[in-house]
N, C-alpha and C positions, 0 to 999 in steps of 0.2 A: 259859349254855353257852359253853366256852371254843371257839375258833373258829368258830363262827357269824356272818354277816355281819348287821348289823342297819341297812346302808347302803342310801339310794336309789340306783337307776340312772338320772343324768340323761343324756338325748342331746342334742349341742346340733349341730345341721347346720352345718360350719365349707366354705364355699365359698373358693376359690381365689383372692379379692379381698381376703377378711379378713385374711389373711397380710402384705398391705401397709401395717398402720400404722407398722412401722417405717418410710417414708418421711414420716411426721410429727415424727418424731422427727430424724431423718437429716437432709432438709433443710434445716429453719431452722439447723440443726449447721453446714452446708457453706455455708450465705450467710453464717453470722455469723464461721466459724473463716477464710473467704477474705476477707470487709471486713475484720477485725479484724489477719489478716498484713497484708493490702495496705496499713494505714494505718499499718504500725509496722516495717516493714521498715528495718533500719541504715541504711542511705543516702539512703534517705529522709527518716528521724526520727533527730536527734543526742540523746544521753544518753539514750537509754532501755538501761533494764539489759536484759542477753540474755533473762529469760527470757520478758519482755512476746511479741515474736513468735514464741517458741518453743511458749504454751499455747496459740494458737490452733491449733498442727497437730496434738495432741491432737485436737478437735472433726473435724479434716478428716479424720485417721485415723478417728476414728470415723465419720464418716459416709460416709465410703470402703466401708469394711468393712461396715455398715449395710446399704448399696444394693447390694452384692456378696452380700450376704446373704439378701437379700430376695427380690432377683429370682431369685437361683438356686432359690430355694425356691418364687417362684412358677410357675417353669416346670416342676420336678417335679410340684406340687400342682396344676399345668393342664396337663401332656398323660402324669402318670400312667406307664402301660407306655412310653411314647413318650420319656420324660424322657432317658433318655438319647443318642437320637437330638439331640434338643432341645439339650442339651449339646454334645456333638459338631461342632453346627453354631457352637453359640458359641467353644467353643476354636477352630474353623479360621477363624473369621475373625478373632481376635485371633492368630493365628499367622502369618496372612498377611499382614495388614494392615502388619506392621514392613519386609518384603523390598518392596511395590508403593509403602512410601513411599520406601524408597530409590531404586527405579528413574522414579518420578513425581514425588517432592516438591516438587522444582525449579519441573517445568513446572507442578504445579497452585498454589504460589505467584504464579509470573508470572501467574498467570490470571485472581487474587484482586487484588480494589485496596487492601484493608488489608494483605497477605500481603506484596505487591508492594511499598509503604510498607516495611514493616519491612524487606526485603529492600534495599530501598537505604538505609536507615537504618543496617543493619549492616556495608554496604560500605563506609560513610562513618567511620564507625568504627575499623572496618580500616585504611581507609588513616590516619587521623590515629595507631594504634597504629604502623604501620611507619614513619611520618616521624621 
């Protein structure tokens, strides 16, 4: 018989955990694409051709975009009708967060003892550029 289904129905119970093996994938992406810049970066490393540090940000974009992927997906897929609320709260603290570092970033620097390091690190710097 022409259209008749002759298919089983499987169901398979897919829980709001499952959704996260892209960070198996993701991960090792982000540690391998960030050693792999870190140790091939131009000024660091002489005669290496441009594109050596260029494919490892391939791997970081992907795995950027992976864990942006992911987790959006598993806060739909765990709070459902709520998901948008969910969202919401993530956009407004990534919107916020750029204006309280402007008004804070200073003082929670000095606050910080490796923060605090680089910070006079970079003033030392500065002045050897303006000499």
């Amino acid at each position: 018989m022409i259209g008749s289904s002759n298919y089983a129905v499987v169901t398979i119970n897919m829980f709001s955990e499952n959704t996260n093996c892209g960070f198996f994938i993701g991960a090792p992406s982000l540690a391998i694409g960030l050693w792999w810049f870190a140790w091939t970066i131009p000024d660091a490393v002489n005669g290496v051709h441009w594109i050596v540090p260029t494919l490892p940000l391939v791997l970081i974009g992907y795995a950027v975009n992976e864990f942006d992927t992911v987790l959006l997906g598993y806060l739909v897929d765990s709070y459902l009708t709520y998901s948008a609320s969910g969202l919401a709260i993530v956009a407004t603290i990534f919107c916020a967060a750029p204006p309280f570092l402007v008004c804070y970033g200073e003082i929670i620097r000095e606050s910080r003892r490796f923060a605090d390091q680089t910070l006079r690190m970079q003033s030392k710097l500065a002045m050897k550029e303006n000499d």
